[in-house]
C-alpha positions as CSV (number, residue, x, y, z in Angstrom):
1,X,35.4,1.1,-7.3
2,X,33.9,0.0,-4.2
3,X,30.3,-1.1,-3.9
4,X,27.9,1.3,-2.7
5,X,26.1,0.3,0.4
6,X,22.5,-0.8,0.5
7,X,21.4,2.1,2.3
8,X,23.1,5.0,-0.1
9,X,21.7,3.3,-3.0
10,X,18.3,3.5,-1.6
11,X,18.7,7.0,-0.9
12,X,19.4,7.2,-4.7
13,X,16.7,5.3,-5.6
14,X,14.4,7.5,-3.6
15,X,15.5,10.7,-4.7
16,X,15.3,9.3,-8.6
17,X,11.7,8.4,-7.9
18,X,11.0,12.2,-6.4
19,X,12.5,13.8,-9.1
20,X,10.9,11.7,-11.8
21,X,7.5,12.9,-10.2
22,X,8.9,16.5,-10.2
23,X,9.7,16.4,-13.9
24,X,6.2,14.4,-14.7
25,X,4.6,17.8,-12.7
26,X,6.6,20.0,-14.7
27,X,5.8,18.7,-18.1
28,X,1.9,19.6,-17.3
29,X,3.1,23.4,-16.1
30,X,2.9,22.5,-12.5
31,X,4.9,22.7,-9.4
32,X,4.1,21.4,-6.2
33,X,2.4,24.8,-5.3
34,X,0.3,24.0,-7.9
35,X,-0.4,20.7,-6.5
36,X,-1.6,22.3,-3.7
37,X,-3.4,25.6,-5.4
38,X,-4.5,23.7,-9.1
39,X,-7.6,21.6,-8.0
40,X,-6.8,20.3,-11.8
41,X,-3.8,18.5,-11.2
42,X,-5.0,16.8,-8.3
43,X,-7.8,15.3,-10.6
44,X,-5.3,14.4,-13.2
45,X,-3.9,12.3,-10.6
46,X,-7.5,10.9,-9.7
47,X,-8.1,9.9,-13.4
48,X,-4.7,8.5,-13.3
49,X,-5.6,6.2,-10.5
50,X,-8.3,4.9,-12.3
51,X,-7.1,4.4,-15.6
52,X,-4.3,2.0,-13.7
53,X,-7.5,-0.1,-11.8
54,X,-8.8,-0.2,-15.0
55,X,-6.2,-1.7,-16.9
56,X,-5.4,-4.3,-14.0
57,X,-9.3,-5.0,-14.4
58,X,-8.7,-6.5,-17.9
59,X,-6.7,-8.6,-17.5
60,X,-8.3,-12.1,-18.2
61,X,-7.3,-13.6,-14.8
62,X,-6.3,-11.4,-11.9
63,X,-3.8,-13.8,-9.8
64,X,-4.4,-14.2,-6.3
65,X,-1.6,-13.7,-3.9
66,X,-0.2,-16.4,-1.9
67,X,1.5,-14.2,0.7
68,X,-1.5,-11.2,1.4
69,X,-0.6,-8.1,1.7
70,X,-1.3,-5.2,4.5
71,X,-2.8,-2.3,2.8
72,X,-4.2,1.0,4.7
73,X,-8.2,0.9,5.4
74,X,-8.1,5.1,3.8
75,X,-12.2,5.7,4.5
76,X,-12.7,8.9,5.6
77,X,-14.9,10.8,8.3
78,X,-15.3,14.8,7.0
79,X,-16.3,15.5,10.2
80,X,-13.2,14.0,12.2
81,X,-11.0,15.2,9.4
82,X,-11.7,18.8,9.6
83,X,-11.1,18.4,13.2
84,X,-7.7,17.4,12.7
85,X,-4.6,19.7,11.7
86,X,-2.6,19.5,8.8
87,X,0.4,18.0,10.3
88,X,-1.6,15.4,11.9
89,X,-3.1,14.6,8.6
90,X,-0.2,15.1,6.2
91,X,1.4,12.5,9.2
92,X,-1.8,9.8,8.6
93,X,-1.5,10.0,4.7
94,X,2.2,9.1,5.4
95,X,1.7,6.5,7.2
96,X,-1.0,5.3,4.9
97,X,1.3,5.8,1.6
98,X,4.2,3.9,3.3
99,X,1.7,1.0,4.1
100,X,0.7,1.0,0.4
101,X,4.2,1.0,-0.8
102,X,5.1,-1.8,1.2
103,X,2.0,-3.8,-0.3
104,X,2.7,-2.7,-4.0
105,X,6.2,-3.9,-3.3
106,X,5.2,-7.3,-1.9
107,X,2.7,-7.7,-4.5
108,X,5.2,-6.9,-7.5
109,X,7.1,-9.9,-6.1
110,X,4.4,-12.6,-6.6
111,X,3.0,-11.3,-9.9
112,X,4.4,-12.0,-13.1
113,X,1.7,-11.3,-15.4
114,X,2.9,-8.1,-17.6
115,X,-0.8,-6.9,-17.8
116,X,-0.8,-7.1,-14.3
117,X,2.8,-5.8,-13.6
118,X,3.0,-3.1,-15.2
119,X,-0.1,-1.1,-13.6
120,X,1.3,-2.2,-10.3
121,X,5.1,-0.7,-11.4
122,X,3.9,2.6,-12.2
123,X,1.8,2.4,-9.0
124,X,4.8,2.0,-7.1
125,X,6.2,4.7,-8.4
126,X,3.2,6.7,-7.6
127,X,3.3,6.0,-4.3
128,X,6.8,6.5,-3.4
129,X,6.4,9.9,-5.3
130,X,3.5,11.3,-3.0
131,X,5.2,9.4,-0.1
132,X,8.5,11.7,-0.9
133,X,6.8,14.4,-1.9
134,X,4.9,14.9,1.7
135,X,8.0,14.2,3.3
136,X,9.1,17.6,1.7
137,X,6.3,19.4,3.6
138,X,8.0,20.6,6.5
139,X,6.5,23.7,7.0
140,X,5.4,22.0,10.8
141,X,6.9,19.6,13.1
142,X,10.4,17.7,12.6
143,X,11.1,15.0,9.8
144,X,8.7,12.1,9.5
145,X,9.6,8.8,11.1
146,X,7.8,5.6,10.0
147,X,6.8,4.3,13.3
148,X,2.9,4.5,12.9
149,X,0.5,1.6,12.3
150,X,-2.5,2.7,10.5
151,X,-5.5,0.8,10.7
152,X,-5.3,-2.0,7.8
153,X,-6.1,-5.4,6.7
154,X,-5.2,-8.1,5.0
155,X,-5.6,-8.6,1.1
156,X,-5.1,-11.3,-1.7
157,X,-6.3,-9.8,-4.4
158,X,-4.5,-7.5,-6.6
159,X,-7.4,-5.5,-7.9
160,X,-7.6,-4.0,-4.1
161,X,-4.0,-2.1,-3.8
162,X,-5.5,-0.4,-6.8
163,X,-8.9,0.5,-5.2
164,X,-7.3,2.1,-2.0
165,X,-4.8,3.8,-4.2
166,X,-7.4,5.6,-5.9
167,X,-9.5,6.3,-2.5
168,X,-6.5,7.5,-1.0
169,X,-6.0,9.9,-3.9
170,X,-9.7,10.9,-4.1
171,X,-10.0,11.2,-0.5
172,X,-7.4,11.9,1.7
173,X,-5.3,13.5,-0.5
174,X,-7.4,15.7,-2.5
175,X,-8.7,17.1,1.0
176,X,-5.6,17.3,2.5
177,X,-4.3,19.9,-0.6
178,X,-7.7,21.5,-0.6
179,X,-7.4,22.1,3.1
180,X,-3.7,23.5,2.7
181,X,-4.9,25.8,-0.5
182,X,-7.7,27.2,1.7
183,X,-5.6,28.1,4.9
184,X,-2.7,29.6,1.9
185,X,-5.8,32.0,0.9
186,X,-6.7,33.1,4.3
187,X,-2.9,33.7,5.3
188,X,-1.5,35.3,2.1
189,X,1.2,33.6,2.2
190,X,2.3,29.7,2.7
191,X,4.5,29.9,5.8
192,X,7.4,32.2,4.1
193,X,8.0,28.9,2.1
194,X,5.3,29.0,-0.3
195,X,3.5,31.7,-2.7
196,X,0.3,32.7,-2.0
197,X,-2.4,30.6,-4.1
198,X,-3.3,32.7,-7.3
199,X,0.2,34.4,-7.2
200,X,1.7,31.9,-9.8
């Protein structure tokens, strides 16, 4: 049997990791319309986020990492974010997510503490999920191509891919469902794709 290439067998990988995060929805009743209707399960994944920083917290010495890694700065401006559209945010939170799994990854390589790595392996997975999962939005433009650069920095420490995880998740993310459940309710409908909020 020939070897698959590199390339199909991340293509597998990737659709694993998306249908893992599927199934983990499904198990708490949830679809991804509830994701974006159920201001519940977005939480979940908020108190998921920190339960992970928490644990990374205890361990007795966090390492340091010798090669930094580039994560996403995810603050947020209400003001300029309500000014943007959903594509155009659903495109920055990509860009941001792919940034963050590209750290997670990198950091997963220097760590080899087990209280340290195995927060960071389920926050890969995580990651990747939301990153697929948005990817799946294509209710607007054409398929998403990683060619942004989002503003970042530099980081050593492990504790902070967990902190802008969790702002990600309570920030950009939470808003960006919120704002798609409120447009869903003023429509009626979500594009001819989706049901109608309250119509589960």
């Amino acid at each position: 049997m020939q070897d698959r290439s590199p390339q199909l067998s991340m293509e597998l990988n990737r659709l694993l990791l998306l249908t893992s995060f599927l199934l983990h929805v499904e198990k708490g009743r949830a679809s991804p319309t509830r994701l974006v209707c159920d201001n519940r399960l977005i939480q979940k994944y908020i108190g998921e986020a920190k339960d992970m920083e928490v644990k990374a917290r205890q361990c007795q010495a966090l390492p340091t990492l010798s090669c930094p890694t580039v994560l996403p700065l995810v603050d947020l401006s209400l003001q300029q974010w309500k000014s943007k559209s959903n594509e155009t945010k659903r495109r920055e939170i990509l860009c941001d997510l792919a940034l963050l799994v590209g750290a997670t990854a990198g950091a997963q390589g220097q760590v080899t503490q087990e209280c340290v790595a195995k927060p960071l392996s389920e926050l890969y997975q995580r990651t990747n999920s939301f990153l697929l999962l948005l990817q799946t939005f294509s209710w607007e433009a054409g398929p998403w191509e990683p060619d942004c650069s989002p503003r970042s920095m530099e980081q050593t420490h492990v504790s902070s891919i967990f902190i802008t995880y969790r702002q990600l998740v309570q920030g950009k993310l939470r808003f960006f469902f919120r704002d798609l459940a409120e447009d869903l309710r003023k429509q009626g409908h979500g594009g001819g794709r989706e049901p109608q909020c309250g119509a589960q």
